[in-house]
DRENDO-1510 file (C-alpha; in Angstrom, 1 decimal, always signed):
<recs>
REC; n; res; u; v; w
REC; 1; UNK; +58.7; +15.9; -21.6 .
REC; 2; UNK; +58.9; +17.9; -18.5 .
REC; 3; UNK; +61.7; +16.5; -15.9 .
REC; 4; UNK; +61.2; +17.2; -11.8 .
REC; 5; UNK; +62.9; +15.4; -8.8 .
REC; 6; UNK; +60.2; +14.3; -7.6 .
REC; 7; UNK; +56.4; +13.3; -8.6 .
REC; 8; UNK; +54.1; +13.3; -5.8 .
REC; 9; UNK; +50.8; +11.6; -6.5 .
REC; 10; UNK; +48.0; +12.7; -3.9 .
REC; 11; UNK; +47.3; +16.0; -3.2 .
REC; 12; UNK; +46.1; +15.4; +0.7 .
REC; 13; UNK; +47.5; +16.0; +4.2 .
REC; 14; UNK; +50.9; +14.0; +3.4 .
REC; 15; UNK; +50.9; +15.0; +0.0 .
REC; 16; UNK; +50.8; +18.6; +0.5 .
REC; 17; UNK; +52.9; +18.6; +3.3 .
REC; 18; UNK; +55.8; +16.2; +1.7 .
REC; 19; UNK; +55.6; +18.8; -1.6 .
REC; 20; UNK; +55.9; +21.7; +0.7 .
REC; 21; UNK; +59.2; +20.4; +2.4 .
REC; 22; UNK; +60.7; +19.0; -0.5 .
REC; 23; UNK; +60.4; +22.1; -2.6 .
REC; 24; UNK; +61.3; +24.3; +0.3 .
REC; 25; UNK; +64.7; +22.3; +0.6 .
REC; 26; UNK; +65.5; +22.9; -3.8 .
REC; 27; UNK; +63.9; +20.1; -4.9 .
REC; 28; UNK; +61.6; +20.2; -8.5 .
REC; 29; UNK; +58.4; +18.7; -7.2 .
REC; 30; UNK; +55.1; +18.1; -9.3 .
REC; 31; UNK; +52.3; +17.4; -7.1 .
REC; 32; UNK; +48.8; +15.5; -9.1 .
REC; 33; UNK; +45.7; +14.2; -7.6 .
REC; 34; UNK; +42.5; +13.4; -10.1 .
REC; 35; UNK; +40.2; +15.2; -7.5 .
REC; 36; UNK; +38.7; +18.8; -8.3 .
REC; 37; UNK; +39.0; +20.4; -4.9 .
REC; 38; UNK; +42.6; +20.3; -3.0 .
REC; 39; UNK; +42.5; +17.8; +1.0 .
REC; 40; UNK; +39.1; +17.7; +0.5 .
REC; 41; UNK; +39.8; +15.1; +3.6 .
REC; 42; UNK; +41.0; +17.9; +5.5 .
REC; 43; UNK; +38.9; +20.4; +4.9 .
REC; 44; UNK; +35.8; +18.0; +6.4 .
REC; 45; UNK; +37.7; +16.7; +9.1 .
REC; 46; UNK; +37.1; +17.8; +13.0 .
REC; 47; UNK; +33.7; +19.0; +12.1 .
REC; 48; UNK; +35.0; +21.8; +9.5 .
REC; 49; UNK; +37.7; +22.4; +12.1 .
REC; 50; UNK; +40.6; +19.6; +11.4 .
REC; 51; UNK; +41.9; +17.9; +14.5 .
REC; 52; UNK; +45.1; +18.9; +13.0 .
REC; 53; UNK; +47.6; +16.9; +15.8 .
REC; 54; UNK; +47.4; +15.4; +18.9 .
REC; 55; UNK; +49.5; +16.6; +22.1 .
REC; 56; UNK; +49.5; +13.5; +24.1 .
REC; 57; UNK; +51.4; +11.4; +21.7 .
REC; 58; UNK; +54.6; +10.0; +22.2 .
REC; 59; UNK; +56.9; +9.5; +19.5 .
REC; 60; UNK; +58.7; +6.7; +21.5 .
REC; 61; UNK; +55.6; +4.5; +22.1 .
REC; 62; UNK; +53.9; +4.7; +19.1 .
REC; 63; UNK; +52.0; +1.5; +20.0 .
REC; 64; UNK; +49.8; +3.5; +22.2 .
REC; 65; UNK; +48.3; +5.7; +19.8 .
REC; 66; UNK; +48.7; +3.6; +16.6 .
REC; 67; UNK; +47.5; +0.3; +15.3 .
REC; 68; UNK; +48.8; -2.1; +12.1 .
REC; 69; UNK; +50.8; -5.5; +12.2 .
REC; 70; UNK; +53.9; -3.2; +13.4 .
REC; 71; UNK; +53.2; +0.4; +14.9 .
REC; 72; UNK; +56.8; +0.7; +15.7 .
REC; 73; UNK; +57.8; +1.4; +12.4 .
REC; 74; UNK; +56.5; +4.5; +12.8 .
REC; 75; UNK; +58.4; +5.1; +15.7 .
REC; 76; UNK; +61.6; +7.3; +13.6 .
REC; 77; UNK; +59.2; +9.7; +11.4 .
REC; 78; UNK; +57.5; +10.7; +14.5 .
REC; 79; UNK; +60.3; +11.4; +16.8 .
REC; 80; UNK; +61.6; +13.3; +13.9 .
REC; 81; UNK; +58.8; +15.6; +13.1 .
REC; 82; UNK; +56.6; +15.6; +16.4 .
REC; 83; UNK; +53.1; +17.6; +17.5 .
REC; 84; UNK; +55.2; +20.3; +18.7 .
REC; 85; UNK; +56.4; +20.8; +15.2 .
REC; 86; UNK; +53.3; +20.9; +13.3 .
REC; 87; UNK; +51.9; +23.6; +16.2 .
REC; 88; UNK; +55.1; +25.8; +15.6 .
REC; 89; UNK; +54.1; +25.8; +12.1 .
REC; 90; UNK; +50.6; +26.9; +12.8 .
REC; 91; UNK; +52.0; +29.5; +15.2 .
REC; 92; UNK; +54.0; +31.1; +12.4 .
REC; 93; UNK; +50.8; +31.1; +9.8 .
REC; 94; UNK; +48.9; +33.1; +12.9 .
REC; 95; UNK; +46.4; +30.7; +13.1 .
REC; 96; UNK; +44.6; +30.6; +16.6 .
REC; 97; UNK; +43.6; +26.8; +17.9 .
REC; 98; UNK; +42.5; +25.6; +21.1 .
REC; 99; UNK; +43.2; +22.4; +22.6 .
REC; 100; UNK; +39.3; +20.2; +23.1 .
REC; 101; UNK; +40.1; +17.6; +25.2 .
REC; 102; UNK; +42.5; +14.8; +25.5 .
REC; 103; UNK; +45.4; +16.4; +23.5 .
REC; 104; UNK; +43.5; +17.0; +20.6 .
REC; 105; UNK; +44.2; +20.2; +18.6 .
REC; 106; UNK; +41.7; +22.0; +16.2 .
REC; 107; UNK; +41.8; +25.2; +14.3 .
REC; 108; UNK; +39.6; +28.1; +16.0 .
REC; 109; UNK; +38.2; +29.0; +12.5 .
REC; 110; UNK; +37.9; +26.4; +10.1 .
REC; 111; UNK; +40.1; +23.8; +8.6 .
REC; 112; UNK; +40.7; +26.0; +5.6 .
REC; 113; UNK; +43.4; +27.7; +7.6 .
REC; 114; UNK; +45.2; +24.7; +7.6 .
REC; 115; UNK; +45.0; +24.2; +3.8 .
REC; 116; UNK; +45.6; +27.4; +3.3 .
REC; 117; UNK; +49.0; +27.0; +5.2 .
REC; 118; UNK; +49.8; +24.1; +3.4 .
REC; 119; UNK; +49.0; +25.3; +0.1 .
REC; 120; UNK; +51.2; +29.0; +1.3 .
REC; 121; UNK; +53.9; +26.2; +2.3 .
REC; 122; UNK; +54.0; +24.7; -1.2 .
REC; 123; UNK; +54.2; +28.0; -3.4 .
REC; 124; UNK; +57.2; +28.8; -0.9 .
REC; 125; UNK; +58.5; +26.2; -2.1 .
REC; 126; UNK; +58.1; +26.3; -5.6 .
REC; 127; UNK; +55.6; +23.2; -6.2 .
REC; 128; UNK; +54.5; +23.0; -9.7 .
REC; 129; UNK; +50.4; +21.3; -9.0 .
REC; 130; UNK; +48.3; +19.8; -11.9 .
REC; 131; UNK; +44.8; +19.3; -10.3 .
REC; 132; UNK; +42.4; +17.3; -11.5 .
REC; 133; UNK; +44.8; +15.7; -13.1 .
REC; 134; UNK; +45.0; +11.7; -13.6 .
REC; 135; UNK; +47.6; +9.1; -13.9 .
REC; 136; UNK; +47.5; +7.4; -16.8 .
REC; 137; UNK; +50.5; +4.9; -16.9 .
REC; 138; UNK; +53.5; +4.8; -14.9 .
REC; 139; UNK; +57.2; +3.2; -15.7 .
REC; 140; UNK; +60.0; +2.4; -14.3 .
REC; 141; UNK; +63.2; +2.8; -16.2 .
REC; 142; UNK; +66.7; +1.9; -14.0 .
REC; 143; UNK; +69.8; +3.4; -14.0 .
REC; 144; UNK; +72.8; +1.5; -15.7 .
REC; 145; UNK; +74.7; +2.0; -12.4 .
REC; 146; UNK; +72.3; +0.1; -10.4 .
REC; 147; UNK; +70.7; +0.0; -7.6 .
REC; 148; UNK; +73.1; +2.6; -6.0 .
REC; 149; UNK; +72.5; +4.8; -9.3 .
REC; 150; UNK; +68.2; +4.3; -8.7 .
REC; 151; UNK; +66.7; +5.0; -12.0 .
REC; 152; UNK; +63.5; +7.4; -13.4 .
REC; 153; UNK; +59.7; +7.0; -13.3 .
REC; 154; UNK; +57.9; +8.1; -16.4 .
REC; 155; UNK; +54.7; +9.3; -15.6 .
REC; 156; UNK; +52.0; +9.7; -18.4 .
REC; 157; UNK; +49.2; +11.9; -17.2 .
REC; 158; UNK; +46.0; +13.3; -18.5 .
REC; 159; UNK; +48.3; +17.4; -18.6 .
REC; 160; UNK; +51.3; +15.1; -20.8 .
REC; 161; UNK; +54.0; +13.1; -19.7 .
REC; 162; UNK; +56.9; +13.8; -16.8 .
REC; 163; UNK; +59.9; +12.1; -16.2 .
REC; 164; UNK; +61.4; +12.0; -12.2 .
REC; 165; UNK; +64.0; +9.9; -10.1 .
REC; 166; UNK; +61.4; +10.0; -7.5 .
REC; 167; UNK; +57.7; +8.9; -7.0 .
REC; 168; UNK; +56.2; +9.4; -3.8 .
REC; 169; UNK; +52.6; +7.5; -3.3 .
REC; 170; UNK; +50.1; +9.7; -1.3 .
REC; 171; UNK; +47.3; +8.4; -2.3 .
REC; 172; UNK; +44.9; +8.1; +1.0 .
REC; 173; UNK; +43.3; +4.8; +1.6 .
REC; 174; UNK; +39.5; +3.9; +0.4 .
REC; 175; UNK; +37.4; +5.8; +3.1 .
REC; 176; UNK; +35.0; +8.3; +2.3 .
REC; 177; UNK; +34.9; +7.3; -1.8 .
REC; 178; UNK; +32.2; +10.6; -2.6 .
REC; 179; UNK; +35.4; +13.0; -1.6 .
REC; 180; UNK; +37.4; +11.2; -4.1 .
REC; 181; UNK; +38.9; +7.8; -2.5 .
REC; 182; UNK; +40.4; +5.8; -4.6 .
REC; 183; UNK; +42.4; +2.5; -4.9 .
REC; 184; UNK; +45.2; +4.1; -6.8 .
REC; 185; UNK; +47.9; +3.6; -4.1 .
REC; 186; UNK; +47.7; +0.0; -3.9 .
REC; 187; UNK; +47.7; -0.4; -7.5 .
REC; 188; UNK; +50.6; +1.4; -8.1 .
REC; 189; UNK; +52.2; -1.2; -5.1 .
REC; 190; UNK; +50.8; -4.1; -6.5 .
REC; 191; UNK; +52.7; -2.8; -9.8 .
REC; 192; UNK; +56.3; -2.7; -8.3 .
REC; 193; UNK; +55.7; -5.7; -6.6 .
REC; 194; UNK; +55.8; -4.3; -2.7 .
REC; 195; UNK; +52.9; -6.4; -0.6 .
REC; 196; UNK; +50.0; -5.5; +0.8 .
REC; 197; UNK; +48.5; -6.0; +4.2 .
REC; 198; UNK; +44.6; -6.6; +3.9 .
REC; 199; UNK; +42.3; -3.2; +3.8 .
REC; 200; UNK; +39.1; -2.6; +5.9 .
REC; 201; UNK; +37.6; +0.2; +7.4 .
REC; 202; UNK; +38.6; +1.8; +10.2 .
REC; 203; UNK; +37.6; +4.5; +12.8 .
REC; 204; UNK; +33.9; +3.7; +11.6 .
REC; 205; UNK; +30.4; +3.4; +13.4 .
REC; 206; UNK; +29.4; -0.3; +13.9 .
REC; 207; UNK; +26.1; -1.7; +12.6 .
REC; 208; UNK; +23.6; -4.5; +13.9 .
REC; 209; UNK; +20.9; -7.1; +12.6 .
REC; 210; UNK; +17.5; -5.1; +11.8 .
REC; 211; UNK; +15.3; -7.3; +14.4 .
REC; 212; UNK; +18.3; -7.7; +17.2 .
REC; 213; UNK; +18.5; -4.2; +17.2 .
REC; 214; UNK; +15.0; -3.0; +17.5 .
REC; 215; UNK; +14.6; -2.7; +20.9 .
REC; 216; UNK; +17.5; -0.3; +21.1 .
REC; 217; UNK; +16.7; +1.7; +17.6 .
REC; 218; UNK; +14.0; +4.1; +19.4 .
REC; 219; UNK; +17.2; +5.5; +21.4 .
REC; 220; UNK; +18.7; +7.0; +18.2 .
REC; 221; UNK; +20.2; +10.5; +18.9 .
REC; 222; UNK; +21.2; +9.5; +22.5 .
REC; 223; UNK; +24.8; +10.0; +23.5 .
REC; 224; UNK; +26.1; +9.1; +26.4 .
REC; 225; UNK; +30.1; +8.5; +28.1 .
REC; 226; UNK; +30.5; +4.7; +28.6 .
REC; 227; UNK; +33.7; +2.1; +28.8 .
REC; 228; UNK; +33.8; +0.0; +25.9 .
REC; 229; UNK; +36.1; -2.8; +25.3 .
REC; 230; UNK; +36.4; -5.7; +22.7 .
REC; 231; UNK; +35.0; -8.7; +24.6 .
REC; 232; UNK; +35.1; -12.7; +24.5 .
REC; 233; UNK; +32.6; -15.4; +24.3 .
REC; 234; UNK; +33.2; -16.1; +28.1 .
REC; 235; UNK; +32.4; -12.8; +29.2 .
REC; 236; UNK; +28.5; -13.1; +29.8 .
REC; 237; UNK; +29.7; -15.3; +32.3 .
REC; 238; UNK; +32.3; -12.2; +34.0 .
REC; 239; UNK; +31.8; -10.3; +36.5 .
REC; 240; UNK; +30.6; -6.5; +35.9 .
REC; 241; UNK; +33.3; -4.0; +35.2 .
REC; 242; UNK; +33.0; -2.2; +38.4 .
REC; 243; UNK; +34.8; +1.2; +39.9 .
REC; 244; UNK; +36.9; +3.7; +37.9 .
REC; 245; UNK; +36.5; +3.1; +34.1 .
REC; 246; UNK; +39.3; +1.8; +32.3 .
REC; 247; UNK; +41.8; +5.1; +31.0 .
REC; 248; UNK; +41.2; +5.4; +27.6 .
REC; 249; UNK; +43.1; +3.2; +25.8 .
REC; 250; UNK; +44.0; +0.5; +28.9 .
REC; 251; UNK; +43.8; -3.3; +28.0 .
REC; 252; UNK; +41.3; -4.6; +30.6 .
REC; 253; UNK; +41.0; -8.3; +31.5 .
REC; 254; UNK; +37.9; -10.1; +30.4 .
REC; 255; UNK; +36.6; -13.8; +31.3 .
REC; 256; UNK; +35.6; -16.6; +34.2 .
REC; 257; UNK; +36.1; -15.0; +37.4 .
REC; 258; UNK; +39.2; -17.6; +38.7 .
REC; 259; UNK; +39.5; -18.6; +34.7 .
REC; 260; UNK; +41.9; -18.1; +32.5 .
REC; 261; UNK; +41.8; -14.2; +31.7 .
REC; 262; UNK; +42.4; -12.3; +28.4 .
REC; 263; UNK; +43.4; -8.8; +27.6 .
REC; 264; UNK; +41.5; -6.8; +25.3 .
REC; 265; UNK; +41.5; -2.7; +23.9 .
REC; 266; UNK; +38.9; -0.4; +26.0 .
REC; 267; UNK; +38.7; +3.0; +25.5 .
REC; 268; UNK; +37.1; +5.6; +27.7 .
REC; 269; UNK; +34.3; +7.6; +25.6 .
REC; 270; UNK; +31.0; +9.0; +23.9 .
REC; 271; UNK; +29.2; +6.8; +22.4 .
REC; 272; UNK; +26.0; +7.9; +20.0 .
REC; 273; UNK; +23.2; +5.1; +19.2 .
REC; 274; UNK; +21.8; +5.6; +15.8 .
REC; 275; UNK; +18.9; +3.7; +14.1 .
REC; 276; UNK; +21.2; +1.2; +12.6 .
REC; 277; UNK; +23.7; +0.5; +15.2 .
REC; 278; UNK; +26.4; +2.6; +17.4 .
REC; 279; UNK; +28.5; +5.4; +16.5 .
REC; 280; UNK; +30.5; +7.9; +18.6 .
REC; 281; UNK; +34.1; +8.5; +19.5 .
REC; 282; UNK; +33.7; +5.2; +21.6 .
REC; 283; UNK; +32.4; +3.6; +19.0 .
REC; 284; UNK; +34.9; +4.3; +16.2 .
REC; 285; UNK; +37.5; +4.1; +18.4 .
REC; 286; UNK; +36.8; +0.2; +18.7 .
REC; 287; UNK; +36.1; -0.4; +15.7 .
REC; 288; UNK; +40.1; -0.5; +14.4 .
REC; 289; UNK; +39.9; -3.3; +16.8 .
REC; 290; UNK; +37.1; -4.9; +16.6 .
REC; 291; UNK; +37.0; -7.9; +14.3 .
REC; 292; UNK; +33.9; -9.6; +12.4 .
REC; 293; UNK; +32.3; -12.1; +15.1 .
REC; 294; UNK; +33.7; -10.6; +17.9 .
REC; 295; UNK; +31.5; -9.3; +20.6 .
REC; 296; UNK; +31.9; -5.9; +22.6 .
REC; 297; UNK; +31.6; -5.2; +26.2 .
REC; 298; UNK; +30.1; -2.1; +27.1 .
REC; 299; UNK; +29.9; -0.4; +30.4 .
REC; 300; UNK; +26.7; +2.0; +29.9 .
REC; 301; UNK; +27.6; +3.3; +34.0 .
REC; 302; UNK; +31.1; +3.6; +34.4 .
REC; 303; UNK; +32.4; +5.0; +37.4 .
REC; 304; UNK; +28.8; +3.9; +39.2 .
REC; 305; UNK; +28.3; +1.0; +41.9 .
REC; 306; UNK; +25.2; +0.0; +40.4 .
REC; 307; UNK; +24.3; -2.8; +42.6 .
REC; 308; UNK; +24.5; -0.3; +45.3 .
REC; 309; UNK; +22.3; +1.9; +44.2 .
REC; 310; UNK; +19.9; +0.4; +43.2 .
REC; 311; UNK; +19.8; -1.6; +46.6 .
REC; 312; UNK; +19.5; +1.9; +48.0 .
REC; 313; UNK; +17.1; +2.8; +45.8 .
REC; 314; UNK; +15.3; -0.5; +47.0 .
REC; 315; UNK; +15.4; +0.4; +50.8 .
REC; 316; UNK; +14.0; +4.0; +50.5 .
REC; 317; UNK; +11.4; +4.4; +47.0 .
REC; 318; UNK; +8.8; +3.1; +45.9 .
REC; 319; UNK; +9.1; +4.7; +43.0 .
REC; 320; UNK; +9.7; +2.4; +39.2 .
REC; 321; UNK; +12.9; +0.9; +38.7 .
REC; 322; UNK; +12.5; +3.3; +35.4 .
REC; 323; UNK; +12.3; +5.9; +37.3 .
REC; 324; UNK; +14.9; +5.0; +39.6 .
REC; 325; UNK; +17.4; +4.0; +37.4 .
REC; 326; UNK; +16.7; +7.5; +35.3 .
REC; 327; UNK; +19.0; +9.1; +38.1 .
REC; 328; UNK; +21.8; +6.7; +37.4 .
REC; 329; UNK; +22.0; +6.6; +33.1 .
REC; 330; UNK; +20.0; +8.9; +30.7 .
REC; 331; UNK; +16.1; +8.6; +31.0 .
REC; 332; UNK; +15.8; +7.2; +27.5 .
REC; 333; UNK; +18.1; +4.6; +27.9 .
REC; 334; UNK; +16.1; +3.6; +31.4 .
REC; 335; UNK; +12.8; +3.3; +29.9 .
REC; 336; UNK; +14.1; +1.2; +27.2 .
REC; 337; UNK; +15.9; -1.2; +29.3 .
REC; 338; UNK; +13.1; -1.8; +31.5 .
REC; 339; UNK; +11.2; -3.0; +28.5 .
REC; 340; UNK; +13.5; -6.0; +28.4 .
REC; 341; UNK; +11.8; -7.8; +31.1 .
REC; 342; UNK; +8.8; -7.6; +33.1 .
REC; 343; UNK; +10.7; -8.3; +36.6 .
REC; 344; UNK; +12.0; -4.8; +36.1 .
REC; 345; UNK; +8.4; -2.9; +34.8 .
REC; 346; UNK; +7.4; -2.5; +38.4 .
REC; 347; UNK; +8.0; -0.4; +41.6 .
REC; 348; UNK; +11.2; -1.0; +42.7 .
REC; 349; UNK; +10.5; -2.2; +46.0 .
REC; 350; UNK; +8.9; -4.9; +44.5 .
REC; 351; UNK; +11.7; -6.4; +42.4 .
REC; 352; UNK; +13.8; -9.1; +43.9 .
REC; 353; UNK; +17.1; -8.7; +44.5 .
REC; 354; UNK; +18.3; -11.7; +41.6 .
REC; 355; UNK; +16.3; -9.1; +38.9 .
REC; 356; UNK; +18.1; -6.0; +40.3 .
REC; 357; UNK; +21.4; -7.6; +40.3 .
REC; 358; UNK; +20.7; -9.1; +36.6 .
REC; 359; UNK; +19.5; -5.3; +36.0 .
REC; 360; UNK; +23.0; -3.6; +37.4 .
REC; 361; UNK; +24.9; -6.7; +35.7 .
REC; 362; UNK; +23.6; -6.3; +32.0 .
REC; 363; UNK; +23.7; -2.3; +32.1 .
REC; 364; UNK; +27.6; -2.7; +33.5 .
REC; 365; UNK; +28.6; -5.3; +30.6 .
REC; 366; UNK; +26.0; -5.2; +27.7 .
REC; 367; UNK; +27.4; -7.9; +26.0 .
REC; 368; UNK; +26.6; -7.4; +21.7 .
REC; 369; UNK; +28.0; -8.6; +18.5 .
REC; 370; UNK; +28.2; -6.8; +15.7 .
REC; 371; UNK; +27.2; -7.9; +12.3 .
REC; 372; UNK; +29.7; -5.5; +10.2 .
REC; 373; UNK; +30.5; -1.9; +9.5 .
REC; 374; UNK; +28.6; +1.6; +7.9 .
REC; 375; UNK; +32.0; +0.8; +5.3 .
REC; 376; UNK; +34.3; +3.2; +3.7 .
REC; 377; UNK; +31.7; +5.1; +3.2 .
REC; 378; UNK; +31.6; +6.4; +6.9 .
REC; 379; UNK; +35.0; +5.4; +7.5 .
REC; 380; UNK; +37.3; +8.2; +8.6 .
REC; 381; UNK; +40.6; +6.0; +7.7 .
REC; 382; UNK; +41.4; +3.0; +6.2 .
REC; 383; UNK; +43.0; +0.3; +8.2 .
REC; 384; UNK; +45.7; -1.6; +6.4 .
REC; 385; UNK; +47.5; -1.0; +3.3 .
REC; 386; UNK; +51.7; -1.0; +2.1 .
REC; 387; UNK; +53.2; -3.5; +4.2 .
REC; 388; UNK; +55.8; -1.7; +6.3 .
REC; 389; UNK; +57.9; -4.3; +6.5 .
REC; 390; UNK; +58.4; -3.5; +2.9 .
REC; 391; UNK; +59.7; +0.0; +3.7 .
REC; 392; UNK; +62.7; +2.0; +5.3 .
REC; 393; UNK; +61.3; +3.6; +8.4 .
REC; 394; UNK; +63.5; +6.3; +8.5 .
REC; 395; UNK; +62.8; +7.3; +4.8 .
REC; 396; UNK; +59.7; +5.4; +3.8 .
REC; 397; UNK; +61.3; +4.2; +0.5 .
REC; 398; UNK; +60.3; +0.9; -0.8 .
REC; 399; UNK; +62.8; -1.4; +0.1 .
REC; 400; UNK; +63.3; -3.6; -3.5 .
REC; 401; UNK; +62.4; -0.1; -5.4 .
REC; 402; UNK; +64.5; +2.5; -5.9 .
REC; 403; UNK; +63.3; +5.9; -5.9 .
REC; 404; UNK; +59.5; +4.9; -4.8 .
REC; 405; UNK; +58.0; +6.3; -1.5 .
REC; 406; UNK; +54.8; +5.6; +0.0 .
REC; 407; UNK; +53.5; +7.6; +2.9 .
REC; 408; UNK; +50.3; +8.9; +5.1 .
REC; 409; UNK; +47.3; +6.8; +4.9 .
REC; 410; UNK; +48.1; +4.4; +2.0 .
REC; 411; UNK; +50.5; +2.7; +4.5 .
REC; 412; UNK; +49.6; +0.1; +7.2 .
REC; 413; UNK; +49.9; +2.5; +10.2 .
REC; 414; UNK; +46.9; +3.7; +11.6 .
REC; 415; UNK; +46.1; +6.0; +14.3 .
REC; 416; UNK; +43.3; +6.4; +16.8 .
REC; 417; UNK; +40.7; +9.0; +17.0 .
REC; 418; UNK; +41.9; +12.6; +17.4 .
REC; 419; UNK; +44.7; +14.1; +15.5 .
REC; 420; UNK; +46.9; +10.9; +15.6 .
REC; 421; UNK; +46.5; +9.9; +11.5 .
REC; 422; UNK; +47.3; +13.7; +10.6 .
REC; 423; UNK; +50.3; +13.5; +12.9 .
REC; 424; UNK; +51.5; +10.5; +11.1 .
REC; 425; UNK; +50.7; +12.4; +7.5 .
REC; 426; UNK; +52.9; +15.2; +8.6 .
REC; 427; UNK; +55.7; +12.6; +10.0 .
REC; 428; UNK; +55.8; +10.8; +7.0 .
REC; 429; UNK; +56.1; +13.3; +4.6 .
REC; 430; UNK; +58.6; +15.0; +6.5 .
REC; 431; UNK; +60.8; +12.1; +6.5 .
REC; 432; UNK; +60.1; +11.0; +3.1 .
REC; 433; UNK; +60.7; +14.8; +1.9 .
REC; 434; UNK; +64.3; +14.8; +3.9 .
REC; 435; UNK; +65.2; +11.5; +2.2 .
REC; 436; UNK; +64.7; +12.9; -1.0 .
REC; 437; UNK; +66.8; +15.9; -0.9 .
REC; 438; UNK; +69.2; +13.9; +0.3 .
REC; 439; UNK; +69.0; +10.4; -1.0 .
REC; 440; UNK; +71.9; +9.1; +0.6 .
REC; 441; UNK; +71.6; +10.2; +4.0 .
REC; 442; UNK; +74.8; +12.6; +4.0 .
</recs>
């Protein structure tokens, strides 16, 4: 039976990073994953590019940027190991990136740079890797000493069996099961007794009921910026978002105008119709916080006075309101809204003021419900996962079990849209790889 410090299970983002650290600071580390190809996750990521970080995060507000039952946890791995790390990394590998908008970071060639760095990180640092390789059984033997003395994880796999003080859990979540998701993780928490906080998908496009959505499916392909935000059942009754959109992110109140007035998440952002529902940055942005038979608000005109215009538009044409609208949102999306009504299939000098202001109304909060999710299978993350209440934030260790570590996705913190969840992969691992080289925090 071989013998290493550590056993890392999950040969991903966190995974390969934790290995690389960990080795590079004298540690034995054996890092397995079942899959054939090595961060398969990243390698697809960003377009082929990998959104590798995020500038605009702040490792002392992590609630901004991160969702789960308590984003602060993940407040000490990412002061500790911030974007500005990761990019000094990259700098010293000579890979060239560019910066696309809003902070986010991608490689200027292709995210095989990155796992090529990673990969160059780990053979510096002496990491022994079995891929594909599966875990067959894993056990928990503990030290006569105690708690203080930890114990050793035997670890049959499909190469032989292992022996380690250490097991670090990198498994991913359950998106994206054709690249090799698996449930592993959780299994493996379930086994040692550390809770779990319910799974679903997150960062994923939103889908709608076949004959509700068929006015809108003809408008598949068309993308367009909008303000989106989760919405209430009063809020057909609110008044249009109006002005400035919301900066991405911002809560924004909905409800009765004089009522009783809720906050809710809106972000600021594309959003793509498809032939089944919505998708776009907007769209999976939401969606962490959307929640089954909850309606959205969206804002198909942000930034544009639309009762104004079209008034204007009503002084001086007598062109369609089709037409007429066309100049204020994408043609497609005119024609098809028009279609809605008959009030509004006429020149727009003809339409009443009540239909034009229902018109401006509708456009500036579509109200719509949701009737679930494309699923893991389109999901970029999973939301949910080890409980972190169950875990030391400053070295992700399980709390009741010596020696086991769970970090990156398999973990209840989740990040938006654009670099943030790889930012927390490399946080995590870097903690967890600090805390076991030096177990006591000497």
């Amino acid at each position: 039976m071989q013998d290493f410090d550590a056993v890392i299970v999950g040969a991903g983002a966190a995974g390969l990073f934790c290995a690389a650290q960990a080795g590079q600071r004298g540690l034995r580390v054996l890092l397995v994953d079942h899959a054939d190809k090595v961060a398969e996750k990243i390698r697809i990521s960003g377009g082929g590019r990998c959104n590798f970080t995020n500038r605009d995060l702040d490792p002392a507000a992590p609630h901004k940027h991160f969702t789960g039952q308590n984003p602060q946890f993940c407040r000490s791995a990412l002061a500790r190991y911030t974007p500005a790390d990761f990019v000094a990394l990259v700098q010293k590998h000579g890979i060239a990136f560019h910066e696309k908008h809003k902070g986010q970071l991608f490689a200027d060639r292709s995210a095989e740079d990155i796992i090529a760095m990673l990969l160059a990180e780990c053979a510096a640092g002496g990491v022994t890797r079995w891929q594909p390789c599966g875990l067959k059984k894993v056990v928990f033997s503990a030290s006569s000493a105690g708690r203080t003395g930890g114990g050793s994880y035997q670890i049959d796999t499909d190469r032989g069996a292992v022996r380690a003080r250490s097991l670090v859990v990198a498994t991913g979540g359950l998106s994206i099961p054709k690249i090799g998701a698996s449930d592993l993780g959780y299994r493996l928490a379930q086994q040692f007794g550390i809770p779990l906080v319910e799974r679903r998908p997150g960062l994923v496009p939103l889908t709608f009921d076949g004959a509700a959505w068929a006015p809108y499916a003809q408008l598949a392909g068309l993308a367009l910026p909008v303000a989106i935000g989760t919405g209430d059942h009063e809020a057909p009754h609110a008044a249009p978002l109006r002005g400035s959109p919301p900066p991405e992110g911002a809560a924004f109140a909905l409800g009765r105008p004089g009522g009783k007035r809720k906050s809710r998440m809106a972000f600021d952002e594309d959003l793509l119709f498809t032939h089944r529902g919505l998708s776009g940055p907007a769209v999976l942005q939401i969606s962490s916080y959307w929640r089954e038979g909850a309606p959205l608000a969206i804002d198909l005109a942000p930034g544009v006075d639309l009762p104004a215009a079209l008034a204007q538009a009503k002084a001086r044409s007598r062109r369609l309101v089709a037409n007429e609208l066309a100049a204020l949102v994408p043609a497609r999306l005119a024609d098809a809204w028009v279609q809605q009504s008959a009030e509004w299939q006429r020149p727009i000098n003809e339409a009443t003021d009540k239909a034009l202001a229902r018109l401006a109304q509708q456009l500036a909060r579509w109200q719509l419900t949701p009737t679930g999710t494309e699923g893991y299978r389109k999901a970029e993350v999973t939301l949910g996962g080890v409980d972190t209440r169950a875990l030391s934030q400053q070295s992700m260790e399980a709390r009741a079990q010596p020696g086991l570590y769970f970090i990156g996705e398999v973990v209840d913190v989740t990040g938006w849209l654009g670099g943030y969840n790889f930012q927390w992969a490399w946080a995590s691992a870097h903690a967890c790889a600090q805390a076991l080289a030096n177990p006591r925090g000497d």
